[in-house]
C-alpha positions as a Markdown table, in Angstrom:
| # | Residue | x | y | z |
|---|---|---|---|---|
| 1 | Unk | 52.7 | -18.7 | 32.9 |
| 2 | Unk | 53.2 | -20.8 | 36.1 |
| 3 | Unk | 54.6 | -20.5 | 38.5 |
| 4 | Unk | 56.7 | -22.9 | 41.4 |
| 5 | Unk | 54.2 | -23.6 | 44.2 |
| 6 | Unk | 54.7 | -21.2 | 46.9 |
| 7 | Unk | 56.2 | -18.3 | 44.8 |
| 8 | Unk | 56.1 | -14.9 | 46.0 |
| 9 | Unk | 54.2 | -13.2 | 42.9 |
| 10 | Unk | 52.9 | -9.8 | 43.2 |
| 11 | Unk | 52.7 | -6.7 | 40.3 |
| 12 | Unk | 55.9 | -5.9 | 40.6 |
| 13 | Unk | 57.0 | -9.6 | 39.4 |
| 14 | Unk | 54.8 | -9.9 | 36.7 |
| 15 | Unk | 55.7 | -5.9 | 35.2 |
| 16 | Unk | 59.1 | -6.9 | 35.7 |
| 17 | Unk | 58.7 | -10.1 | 33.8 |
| 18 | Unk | 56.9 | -8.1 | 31.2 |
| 19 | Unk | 59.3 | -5.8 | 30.4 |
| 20 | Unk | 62.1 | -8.6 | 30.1 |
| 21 | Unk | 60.1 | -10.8 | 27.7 |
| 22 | Unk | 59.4 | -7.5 | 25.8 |
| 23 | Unk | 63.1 | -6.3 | 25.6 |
| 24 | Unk | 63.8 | -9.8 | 24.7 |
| 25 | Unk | 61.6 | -10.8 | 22.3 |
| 26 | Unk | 60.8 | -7.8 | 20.5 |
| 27 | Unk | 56.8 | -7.8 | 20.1 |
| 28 | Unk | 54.5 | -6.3 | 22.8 |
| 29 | Unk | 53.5 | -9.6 | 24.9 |
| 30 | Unk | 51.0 | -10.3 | 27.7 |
| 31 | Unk | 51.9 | -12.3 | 30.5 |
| 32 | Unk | 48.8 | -14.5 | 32.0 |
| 33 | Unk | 49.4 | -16.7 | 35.2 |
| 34 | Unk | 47.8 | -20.3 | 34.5 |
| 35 | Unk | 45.3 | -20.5 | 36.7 |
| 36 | Unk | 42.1 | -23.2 | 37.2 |
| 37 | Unk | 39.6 | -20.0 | 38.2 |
| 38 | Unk | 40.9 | -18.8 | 34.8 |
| 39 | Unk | 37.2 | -17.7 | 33.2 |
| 40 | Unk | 36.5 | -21.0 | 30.5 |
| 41 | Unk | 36.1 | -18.5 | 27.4 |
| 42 | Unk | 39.2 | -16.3 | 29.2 |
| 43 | Unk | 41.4 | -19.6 | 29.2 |
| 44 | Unk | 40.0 | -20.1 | 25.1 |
| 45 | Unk | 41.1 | -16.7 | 24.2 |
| 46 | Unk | 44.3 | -17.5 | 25.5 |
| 47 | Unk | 45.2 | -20.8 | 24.2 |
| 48 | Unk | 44.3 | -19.9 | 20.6 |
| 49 | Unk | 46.8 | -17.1 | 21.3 |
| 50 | Unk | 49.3 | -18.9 | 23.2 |
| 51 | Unk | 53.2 | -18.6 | 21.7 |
| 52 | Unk | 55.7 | -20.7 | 23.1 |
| 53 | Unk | 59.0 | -19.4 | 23.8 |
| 54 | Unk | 61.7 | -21.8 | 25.8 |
């Protein structure tokens, strides 16, 4: 997930943002924030898991 530059992300957000993606989409989903101090085997685990949805 990213996000604009300068957005105001905190728990709440991302639960929130859970629970939408959840109600929408049916399957239980985990949100990750795109980020370059993302561990290296982190970010591999969650590219070969990645599911595009837009």
């Amino acid at each position: 997930m990213r996000f604009e530059p300068g957005a105001t992300v905190t728990l709440f957000t991302l639960g929130g943002l859970l629970n939408d993606l959840e109600e929408l989409l049916g399957p239980k989903v985990d949100v990750v924030e795109d980020s370059p101090r993302m561990r290296a085997d982190f970010r591999e685990e969650v590219e070969r898991d990645i599911r595009r949805v837009a």
